[in-house]
C-alpha positions as CSV (number, residue, x, y, z in Angstrom):
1,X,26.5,-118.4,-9.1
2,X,24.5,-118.3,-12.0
3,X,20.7,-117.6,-13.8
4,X,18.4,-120.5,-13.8
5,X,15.3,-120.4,-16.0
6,X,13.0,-122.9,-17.5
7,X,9.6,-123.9,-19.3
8,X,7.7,-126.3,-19.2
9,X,4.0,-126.6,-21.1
10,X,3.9,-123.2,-22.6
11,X,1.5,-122.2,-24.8
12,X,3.0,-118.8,-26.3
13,X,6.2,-118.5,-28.9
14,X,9.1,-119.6,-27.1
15,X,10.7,-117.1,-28.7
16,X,8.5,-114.2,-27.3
17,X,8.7,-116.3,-23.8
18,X,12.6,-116.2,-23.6
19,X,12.8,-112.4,-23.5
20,X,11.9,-112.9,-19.2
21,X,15.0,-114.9,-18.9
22,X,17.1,-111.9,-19.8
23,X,16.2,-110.1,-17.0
24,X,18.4,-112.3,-15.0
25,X,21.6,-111.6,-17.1
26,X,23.6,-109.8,-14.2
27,X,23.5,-113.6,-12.7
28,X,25.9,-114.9,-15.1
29,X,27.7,-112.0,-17.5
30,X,29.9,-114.8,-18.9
31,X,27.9,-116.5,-21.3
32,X,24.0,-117.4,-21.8
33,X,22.0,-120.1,-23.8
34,X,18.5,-121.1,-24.8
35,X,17.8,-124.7,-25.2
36,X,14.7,-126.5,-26.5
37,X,14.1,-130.3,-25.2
38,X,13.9,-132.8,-28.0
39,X,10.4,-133.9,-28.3
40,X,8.7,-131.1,-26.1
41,X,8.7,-128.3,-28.4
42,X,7.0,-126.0,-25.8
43,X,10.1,-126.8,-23.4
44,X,13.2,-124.8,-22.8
45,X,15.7,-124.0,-21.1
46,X,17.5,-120.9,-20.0
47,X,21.1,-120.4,-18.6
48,X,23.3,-117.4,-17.4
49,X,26.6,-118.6,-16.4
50,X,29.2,-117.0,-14.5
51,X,32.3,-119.5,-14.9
52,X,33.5,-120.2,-11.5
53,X,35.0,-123.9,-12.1
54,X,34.7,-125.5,-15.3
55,X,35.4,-122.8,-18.1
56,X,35.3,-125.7,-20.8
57,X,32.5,-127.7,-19.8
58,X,30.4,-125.6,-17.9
59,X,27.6,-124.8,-20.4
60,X,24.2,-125.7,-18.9
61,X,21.7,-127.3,-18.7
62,X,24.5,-130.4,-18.6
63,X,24.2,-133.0,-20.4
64,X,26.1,-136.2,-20.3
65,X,27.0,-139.3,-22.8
66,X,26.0,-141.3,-19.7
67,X,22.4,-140.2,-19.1
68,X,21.4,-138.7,-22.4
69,X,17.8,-138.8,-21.1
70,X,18.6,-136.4,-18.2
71,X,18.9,-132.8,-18.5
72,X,20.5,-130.6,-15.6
73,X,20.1,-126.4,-15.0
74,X,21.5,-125.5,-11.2
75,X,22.8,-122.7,-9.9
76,X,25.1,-123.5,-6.7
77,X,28.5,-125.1,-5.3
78,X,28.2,-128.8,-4.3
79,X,31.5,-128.6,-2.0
80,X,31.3,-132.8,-1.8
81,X,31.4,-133.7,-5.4
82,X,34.7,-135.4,-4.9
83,X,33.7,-137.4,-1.8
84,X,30.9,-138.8,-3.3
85,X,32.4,-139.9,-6.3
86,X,35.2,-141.7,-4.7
87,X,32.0,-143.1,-2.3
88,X,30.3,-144.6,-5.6
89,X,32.6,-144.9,-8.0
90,X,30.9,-142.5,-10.3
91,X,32.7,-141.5,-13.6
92,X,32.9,-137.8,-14.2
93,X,33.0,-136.3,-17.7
94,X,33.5,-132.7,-17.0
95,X,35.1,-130.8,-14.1
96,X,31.8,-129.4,-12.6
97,X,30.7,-130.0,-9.4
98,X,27.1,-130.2,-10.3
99,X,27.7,-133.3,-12.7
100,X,27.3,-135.4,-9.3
101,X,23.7,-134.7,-9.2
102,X,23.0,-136.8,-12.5
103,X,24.7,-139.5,-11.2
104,X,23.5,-139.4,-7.7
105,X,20.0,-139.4,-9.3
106,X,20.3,-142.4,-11.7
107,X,21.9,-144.2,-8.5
108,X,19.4,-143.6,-6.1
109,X,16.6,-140.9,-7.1
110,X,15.6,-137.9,-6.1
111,X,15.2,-138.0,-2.2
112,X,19.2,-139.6,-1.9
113,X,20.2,-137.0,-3.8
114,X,18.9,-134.1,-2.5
115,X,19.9,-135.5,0.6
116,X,23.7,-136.3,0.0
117,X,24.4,-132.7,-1.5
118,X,26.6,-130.6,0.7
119,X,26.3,-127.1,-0.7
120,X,24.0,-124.4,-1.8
121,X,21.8,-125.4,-4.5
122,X,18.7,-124.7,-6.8
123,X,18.1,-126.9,-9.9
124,X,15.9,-128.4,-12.4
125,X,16.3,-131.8,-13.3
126,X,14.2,-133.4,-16.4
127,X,14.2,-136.9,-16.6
128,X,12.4,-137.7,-20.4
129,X,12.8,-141.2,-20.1
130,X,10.3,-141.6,-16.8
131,X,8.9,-138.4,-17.8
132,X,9.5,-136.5,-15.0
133,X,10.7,-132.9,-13.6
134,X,12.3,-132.6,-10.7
135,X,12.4,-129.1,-8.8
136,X,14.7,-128.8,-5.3
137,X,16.1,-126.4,-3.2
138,X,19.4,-126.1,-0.6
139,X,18.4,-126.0,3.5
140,X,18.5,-122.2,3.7
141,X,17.9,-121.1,0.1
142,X,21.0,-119.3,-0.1
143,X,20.3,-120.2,-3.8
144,X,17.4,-118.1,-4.8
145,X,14.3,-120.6,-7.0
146,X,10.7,-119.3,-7.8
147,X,7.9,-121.4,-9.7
148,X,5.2,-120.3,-11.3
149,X,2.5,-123.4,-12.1
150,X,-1.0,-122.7,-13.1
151,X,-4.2,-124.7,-13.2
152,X,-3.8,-126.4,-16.7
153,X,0.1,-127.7,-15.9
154,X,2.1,-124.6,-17.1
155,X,5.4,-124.7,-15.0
156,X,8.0,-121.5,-14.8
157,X,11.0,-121.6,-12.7
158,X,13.4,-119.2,-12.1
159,X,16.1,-117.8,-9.9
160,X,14.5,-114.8,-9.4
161,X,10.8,-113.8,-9.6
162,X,11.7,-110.7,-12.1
163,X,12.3,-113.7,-14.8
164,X,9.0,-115.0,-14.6
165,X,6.3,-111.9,-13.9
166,X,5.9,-111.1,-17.6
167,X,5.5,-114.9,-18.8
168,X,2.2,-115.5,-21.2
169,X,-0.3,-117.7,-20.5
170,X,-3.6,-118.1,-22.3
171,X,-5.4,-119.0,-18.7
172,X,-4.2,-116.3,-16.4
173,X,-3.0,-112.6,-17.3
174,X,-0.9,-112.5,-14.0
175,X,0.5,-116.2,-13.4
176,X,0.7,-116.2,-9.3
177,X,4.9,-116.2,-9.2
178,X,6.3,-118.1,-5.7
179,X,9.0,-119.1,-3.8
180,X,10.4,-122.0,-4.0
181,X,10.7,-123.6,-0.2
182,X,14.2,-123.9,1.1
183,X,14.9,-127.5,2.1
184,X,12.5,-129.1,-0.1
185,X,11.8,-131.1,-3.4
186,X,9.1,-131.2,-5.8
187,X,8.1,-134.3,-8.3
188,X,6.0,-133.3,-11.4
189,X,4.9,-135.5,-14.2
190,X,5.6,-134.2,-17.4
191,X,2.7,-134.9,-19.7
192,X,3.5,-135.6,-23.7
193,X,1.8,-132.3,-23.7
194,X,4.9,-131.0,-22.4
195,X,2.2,-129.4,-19.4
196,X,2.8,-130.9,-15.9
197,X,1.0,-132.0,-13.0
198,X,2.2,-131.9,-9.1
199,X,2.8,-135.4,-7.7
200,X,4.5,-134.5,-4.2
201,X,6.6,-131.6,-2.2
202,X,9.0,-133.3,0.3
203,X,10.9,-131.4,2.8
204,X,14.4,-133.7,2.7
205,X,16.2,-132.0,5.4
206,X,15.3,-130.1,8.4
207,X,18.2,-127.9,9.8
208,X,18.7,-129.3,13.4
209,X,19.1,-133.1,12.2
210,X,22.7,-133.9,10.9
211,X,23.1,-134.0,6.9
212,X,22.8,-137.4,5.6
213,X,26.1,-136.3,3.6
214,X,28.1,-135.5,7.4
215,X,28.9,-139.6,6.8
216,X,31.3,-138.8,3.7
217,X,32.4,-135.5,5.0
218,X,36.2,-134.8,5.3
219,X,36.1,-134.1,9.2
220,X,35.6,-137.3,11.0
221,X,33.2,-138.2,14.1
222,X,33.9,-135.2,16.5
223,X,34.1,-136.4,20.3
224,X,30.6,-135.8,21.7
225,X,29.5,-134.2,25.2
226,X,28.5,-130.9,25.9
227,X,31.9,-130.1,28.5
228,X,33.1,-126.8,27.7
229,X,36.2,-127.6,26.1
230,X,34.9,-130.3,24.1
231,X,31.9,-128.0,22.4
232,X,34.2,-124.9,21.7
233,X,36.7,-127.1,19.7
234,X,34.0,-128.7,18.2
235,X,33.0,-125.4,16.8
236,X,36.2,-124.5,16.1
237,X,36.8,-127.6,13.8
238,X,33.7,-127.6,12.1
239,X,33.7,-123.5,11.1
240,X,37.3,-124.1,9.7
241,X,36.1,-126.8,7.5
242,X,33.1,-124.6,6.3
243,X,35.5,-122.3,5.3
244,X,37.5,-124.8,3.5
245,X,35.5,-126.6,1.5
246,X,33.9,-123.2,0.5
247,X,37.5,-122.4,-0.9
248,X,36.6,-124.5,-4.6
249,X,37.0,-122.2,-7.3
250,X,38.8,-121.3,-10.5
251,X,38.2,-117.5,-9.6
252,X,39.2,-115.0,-7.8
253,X,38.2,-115.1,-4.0
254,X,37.3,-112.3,-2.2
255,X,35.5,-111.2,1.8
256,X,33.6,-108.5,2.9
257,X,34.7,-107.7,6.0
258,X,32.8,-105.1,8.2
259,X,34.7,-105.4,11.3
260,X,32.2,-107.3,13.3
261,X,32.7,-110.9,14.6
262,X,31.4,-112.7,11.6
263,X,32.6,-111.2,8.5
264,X,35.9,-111.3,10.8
265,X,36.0,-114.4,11.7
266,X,35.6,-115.6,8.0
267,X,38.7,-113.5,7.1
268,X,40.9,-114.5,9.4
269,X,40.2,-117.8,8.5
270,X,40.5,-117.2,5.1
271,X,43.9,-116.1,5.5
272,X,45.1,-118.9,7.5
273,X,43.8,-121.1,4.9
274,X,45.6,-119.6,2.2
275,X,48.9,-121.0,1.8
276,X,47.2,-124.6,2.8
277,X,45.4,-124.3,0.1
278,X,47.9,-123.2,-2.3
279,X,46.2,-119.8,-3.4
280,X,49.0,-117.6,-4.2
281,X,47.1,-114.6,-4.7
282,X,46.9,-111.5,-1.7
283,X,43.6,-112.2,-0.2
284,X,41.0,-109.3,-0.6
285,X,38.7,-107.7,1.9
286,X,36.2,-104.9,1.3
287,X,34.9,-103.1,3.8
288,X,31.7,-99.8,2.7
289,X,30.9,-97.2,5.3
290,X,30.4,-93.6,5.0
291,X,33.6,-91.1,6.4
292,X,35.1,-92.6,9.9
293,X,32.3,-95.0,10.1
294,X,32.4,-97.7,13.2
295,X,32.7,-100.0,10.5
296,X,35.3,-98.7,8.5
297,X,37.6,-98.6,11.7
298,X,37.2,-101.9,12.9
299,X,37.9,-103.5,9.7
300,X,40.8,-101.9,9.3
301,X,41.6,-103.2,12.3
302,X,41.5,-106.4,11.1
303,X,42.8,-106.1,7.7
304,X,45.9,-104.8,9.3
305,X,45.8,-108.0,12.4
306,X,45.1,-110.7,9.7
307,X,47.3,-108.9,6.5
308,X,44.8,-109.1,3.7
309,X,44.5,-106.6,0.7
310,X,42.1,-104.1,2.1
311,X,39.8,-101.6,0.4
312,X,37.4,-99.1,1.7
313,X,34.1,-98.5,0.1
314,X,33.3,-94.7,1.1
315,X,30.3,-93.6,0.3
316,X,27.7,-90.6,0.7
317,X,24.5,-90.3,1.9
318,X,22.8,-88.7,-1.6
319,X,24.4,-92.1,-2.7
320,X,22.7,-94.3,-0.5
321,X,19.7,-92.5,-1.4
322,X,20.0,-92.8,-5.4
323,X,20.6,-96.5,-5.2
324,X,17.6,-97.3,-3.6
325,X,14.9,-98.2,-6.0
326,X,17.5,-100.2,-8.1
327,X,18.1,-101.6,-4.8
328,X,14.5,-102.8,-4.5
329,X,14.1,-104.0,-7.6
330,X,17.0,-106.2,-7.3
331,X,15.6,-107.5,-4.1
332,X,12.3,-108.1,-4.9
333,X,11.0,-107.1,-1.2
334,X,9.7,-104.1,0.3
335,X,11.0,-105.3,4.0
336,X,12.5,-101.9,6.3
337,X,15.8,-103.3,7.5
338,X,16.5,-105.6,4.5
339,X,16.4,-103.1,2.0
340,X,18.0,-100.6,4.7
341,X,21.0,-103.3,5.1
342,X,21.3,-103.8,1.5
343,X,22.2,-100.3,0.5
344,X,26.0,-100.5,1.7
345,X,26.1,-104.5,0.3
346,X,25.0,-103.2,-2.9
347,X,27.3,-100.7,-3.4
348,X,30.4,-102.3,-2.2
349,X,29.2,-104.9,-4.9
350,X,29.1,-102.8,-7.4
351,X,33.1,-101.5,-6.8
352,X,34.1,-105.2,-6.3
353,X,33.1,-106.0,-9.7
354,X,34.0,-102.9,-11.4
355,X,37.6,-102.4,-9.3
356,X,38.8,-105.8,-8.8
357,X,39.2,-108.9,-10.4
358,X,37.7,-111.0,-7.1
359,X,34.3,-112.7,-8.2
360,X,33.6,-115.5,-5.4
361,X,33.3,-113.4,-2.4
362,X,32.7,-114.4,1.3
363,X,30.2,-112.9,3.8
364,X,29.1,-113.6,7.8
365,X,25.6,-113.8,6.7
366,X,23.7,-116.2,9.2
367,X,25.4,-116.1,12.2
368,X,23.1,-113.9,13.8
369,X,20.2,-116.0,13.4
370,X,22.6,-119.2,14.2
371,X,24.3,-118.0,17.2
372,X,21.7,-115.9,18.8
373,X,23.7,-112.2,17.8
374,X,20.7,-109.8,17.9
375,X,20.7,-107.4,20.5
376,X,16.8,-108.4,21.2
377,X,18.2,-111.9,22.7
378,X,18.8,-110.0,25.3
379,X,15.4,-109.5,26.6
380,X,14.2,-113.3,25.8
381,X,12.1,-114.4,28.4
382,X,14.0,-118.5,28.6
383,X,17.0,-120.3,26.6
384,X,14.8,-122.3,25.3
385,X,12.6,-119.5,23.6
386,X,15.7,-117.8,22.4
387,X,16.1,-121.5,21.1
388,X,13.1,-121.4,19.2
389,X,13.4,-118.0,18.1
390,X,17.0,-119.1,16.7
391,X,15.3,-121.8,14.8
392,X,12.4,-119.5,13.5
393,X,15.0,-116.7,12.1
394,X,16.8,-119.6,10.2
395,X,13.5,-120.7,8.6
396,X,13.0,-117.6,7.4
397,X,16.3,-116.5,6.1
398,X,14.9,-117.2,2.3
399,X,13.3,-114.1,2.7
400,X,15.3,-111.7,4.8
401,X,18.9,-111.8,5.2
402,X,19.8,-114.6,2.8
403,X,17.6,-113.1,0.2
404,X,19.6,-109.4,0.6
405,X,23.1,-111.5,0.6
406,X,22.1,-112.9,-3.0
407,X,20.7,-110.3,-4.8
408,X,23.1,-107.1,-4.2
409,X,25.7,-109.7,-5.1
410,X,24.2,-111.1,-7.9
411,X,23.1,-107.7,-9.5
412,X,26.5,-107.5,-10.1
413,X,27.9,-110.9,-11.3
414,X,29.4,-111.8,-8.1
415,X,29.0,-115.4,-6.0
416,X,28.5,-115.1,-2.7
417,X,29.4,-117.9,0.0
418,X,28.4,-118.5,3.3
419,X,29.9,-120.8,5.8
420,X,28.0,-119.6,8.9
421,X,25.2,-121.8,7.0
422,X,27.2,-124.8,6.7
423,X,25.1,-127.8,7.1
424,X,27.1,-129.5,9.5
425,X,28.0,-127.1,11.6
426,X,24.6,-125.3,12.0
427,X,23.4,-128.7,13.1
428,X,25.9,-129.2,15.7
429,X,25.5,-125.6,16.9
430,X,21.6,-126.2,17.3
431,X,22.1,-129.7,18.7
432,X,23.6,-127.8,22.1
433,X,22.0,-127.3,25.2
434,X,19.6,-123.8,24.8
435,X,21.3,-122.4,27.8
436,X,24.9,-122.4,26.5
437,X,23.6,-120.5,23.2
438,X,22.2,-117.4,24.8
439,X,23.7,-114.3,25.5
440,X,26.0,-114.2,28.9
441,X,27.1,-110.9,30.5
442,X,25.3,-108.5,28.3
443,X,27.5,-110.1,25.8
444,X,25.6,-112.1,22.3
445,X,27.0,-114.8,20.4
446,X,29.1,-115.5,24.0
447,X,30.0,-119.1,22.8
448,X,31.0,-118.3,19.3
449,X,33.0,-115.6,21.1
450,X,35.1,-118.2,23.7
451,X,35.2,-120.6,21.5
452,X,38.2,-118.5,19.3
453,X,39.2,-116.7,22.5
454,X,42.2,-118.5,22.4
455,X,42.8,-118.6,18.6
456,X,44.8,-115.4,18.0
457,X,42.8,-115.1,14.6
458,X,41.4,-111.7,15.6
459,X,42.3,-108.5,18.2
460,X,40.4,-109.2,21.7
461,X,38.7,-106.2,20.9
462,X,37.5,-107.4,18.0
463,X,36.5,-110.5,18.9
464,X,34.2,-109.2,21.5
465,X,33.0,-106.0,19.5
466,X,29.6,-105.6,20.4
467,X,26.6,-106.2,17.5
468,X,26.0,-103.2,14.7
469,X,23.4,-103.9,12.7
470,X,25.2,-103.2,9.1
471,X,22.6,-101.0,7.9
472,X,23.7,-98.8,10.9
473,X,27.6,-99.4,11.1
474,X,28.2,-98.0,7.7
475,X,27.5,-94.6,9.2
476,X,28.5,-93.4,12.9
477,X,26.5,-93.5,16.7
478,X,25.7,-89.8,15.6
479,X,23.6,-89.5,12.8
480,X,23.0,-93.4,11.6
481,X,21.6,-94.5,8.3
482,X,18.1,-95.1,9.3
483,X,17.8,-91.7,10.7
484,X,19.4,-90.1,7.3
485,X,16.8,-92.1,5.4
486,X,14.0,-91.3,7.4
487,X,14.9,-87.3,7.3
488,X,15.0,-87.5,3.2
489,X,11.8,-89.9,3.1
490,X,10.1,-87.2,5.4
491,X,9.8,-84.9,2.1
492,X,9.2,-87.5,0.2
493,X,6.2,-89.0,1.6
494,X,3.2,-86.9,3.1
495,X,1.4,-86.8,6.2
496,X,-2.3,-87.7,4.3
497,X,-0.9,-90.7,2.3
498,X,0.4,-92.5,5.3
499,X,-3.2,-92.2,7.2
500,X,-4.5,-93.6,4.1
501,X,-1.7,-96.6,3.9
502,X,-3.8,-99.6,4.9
503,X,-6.5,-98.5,2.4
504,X,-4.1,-98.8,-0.8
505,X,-2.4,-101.5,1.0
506,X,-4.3,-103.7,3.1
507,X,-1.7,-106.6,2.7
508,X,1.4,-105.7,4.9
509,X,0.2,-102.0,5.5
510,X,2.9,-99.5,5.8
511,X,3.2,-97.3,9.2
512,X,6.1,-95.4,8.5
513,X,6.9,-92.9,6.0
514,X,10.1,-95.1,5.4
515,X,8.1,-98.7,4.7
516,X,5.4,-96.9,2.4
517,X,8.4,-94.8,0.6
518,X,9.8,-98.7,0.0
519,X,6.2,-100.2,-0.8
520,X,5.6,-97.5,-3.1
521,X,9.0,-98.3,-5.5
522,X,8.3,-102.2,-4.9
523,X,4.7,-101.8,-6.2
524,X,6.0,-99.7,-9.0
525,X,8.2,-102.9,-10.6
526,X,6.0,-105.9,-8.5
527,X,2.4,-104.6,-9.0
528,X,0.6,-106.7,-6.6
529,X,3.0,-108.9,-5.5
530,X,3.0,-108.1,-1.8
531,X,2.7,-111.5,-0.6
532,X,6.4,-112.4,-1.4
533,X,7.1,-111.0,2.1
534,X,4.4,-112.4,4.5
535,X,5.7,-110.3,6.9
536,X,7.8,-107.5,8.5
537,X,11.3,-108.4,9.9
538,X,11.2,-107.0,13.3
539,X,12.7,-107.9,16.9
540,X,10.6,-109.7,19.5
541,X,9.9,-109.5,23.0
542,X,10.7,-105.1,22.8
543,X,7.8,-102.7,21.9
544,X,8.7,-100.8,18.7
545,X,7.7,-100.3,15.8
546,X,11.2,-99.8,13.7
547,X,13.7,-102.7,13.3
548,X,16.8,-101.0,14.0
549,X,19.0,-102.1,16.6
550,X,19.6,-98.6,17.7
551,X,16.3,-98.0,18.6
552,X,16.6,-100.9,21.5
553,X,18.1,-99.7,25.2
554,X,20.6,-102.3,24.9
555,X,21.6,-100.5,21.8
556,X,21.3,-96.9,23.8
557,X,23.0,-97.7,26.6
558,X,26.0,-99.5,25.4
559,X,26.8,-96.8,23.2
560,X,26.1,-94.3,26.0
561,X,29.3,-95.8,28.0
């Protein structure tokens, strides 16, 4: 994990324009550097590294003896580097993972290898002999990229949209600052102006069709058929190896655990993996909730099932509260449940990296939308809308839970990984019938469920726990988090300024106290930024206007019993 940042075309001091990449220090607290590209004095690059493999050669943007007309900045884990170089033959000159792109590039260009990556990625790559600059993102966006390009060829890129909002231009005042799309490349020429000019935007990979890189991967052709028995060991298989190959580091490794099926699952896994690997170090979990908190229960649970090194994140409701508009502004989005969700993920970030030594830390994030885990699946009307729901969530990760995952990690100079969004085994889970993915006696994520029934990685009772949405496991049935922040955003937030919501913001208008609390801090640091979120995260096919799973009578009547 680490700070991306780059120029291209700019017509103010460099020196002046280099001040926006330090607000995306916290993404690499190891080391930083400013570089300007030969020839293109109105060019640079920016880099915040935090050394995960590599602590020799892992400067950036990379440069090789090799290519000396390519220039590389990424931020990410390419989990195949090895594979593909025994594939091609390539010749490595450092230890870092991301060196494969140069050479996967002067082999085949940019479509091959965006396409033959297997990991989570964001990069940059400048080409000066063929003029060009190449922009690309991973499937999901677990690795955060925003662009900024105006009218007269003026490109900004970033990892996050705080490190290009203050950039100079003579032609605009406020340079419209934008996601980059997950699962997607860009080709710009790069005049001798140093400006550039769009030449295409491919989407290389769409989540339900296998990775061109599954042909090189280290599990072999898994027996097809959708029998039972054949599908849950074909799940089984594929989630180890996500887990594996996720294991690459020269640095501490971590999970948060909160007790529920995912961040359990990883952890158990984890363990079992351990001495395979040859990691001789305890293995630790962190689990955040506030005093006897569902969650803090049932990770204990675990910890003590599985045998990690556990610690407990307790934490107070005036807490919560405080951390909230750093919170936002670390986000970069004024959505209810995801900045909700992000208050316990934040914190227990912030004693990881202040308590412990573990710096690449593993989370469940994207089962739920994989494996069909919110309680609103319930209530869909078919498998095959759930189906497309599924696939809809997924899409939109980037800017919900994927987005939260990066940034309370990142704030505090930790690497997050994610095997739930493996790109082979998300493209075998979607590739089964609709009907065996939904929800089966009252019971979500029944096949992710059965399929480690039999494991003995987790207690049964923890295996079939029933979904908390995190925001709302962190505190207890009684009094949940929503309901904490709601009674202190009461007093915060009048009657009269809520009426008049849509008229100071027509864009995404707030209608709770709660979202227009939130809009008001995000306007504060984002002024007229809105559009980042095009919309609210909220659950389908149930009437209400608040996201949390506690106001659904699923939710009501399974805690009821």
């Amino acid at each position: 994990m680490c700070g991306i940042w780059a120029l291209f075309g700019s017509d103010e001091c460099l020196s002046v324009q280099c001040l926006s990449a330090m607000k995306i220090a916290h993404r690499g607290p190891d080391a930083f550097r400013f570089e300007n590209v030969n020839g293109f004095t109105n060019c640079c690059f920016g880099f915040h590294r935090l050394a995960v493999v590599d602590q020799l050669y892992g400067m950036q943007p990379i440069r090789v003896k090799k290519f000396p007309y390519l220039w590389l900045c990424y931020n990410g884990e390419i989990y195949n580097f090895k594979q593909l170089q025994k594939q091609f033959g390539f010749e490595y000159q450092t230890l870092l993972d991301g060196e494969v792109i140069l050479h996967l590039y002067n082999k085949g260009g940019i479509e091959q290898t965006a396409s033959m990556l297997d990991g989570v990625f964001a990069f940059i790559l400048l080409d000066t002999a063929n003029r060009k600059v190449f922009l690309a993102r991973d499937t999901y966006g677990v690795r955060p990229l925003f662009k900024v390009l105006t009218d007269d060829g003026f490109l900004g890129v970033c990892s996050e949209a705080k490190g290009l909002i203050n950039l100079k231009h003579s032609e605009s005042l406020f340079p419209k600052v934008e996601p980059f799309l997950p699962g997607h490349y860009e080709v710009l020429d790069l005049k001798p102006s140093g400006k550039v000019a769009s030449v295409e935007l491919v989407k290389f990979h769409s989540y339900k069709d296998e990775p061109l890189h599954a042909a090189c991967d280290t599990v072999e052709n898994l027996p097809s058929g959708f029998d039972l028995e054949t599908v849950k060991s074909n799940i089984r298989i594929l989630f180890e190896n996500a887990v594996r190959k996720r294991l690459m580091a020269h640095r501490r490794i971590g999970c948060l655990l909160s007790g529920g099926l995912d961040s359990s699952l990883v952890a158990a896994i984890l363990l079992k993996l351990r001495k395979e690997m040859n990691i001789n170090y305890p293995l630790q979990t962190f689990a955040i909730g506030m005093e006897n908190s569902p969650d803090l229960l049932a990770a204990r649970k675990v910890a003590a099932h599985i045998g990690s090194e556990h610690h407990e994140v307790i934490f107070n409701s005036e807490e919560g509260i405080q951390a909230i508009e750093e919170v936002i502004f670390s986000l970069e989005t004024y959505d209810i449940t995801t900045v909700r969700a992000s208050i316990g993920m934040y914190l227990v970030s912030k004693y990881i990296r202040k308590k412990t030594d573990s710096v690449v830390i593993f989370s469940g994030e994207g089962s739920d939308e994989l494996t069909q885990g919110y309680i609103y699946f319930h209530k869909a009307p078919s498998p095959e809308e759930a189906a497309e729901e599924s696939e809809r969530l997924l899409k939109e990760l980037y800017m919900f839970d994927v987005l939260r995952a990066d940034r309370t990690t990142a704030a505090h100079g930790l690497e997050l990984r994610v095997p739930f969004l493996d790109h082979r085994f998300t493209s075998y889970y979607l590739s089964l019938p609709a009907e065996m993915r939904t929800p089966k006696n009252g019971i979500e994520k029944y096949l992710l469920r059965q399929s480690f029934e039999d494991s003995n990685l987790l207690p049964k009772e923890i295996l079939w726990r029933p979904k908390e949405a995190f925001s709302d496991g962190i505190t207890s049935v009684k009094k949940s988090w929503f309901s904490i922040l709601q009674d202190y955003i009461d007093q915060q937030v009048d009657d009269l300024l809520l009426e008049k919501a849509a008229e100071k913001y027509p864009f995404n208008p707030p209608k709770t106290k709660e979202s227009y609390y939130y809009r008001q801090i995000f306007e504060k640091h984002y002024p007229g930024r809105s559009s980042w979120l095009p919309h609210y995260w909220m659950p389908r096919w149930v009437k209400t206007a608040d996201p949390s799973a506690r106001t659904l009578k699923h939710y009501k009547s399974a805690a009821q019993e």
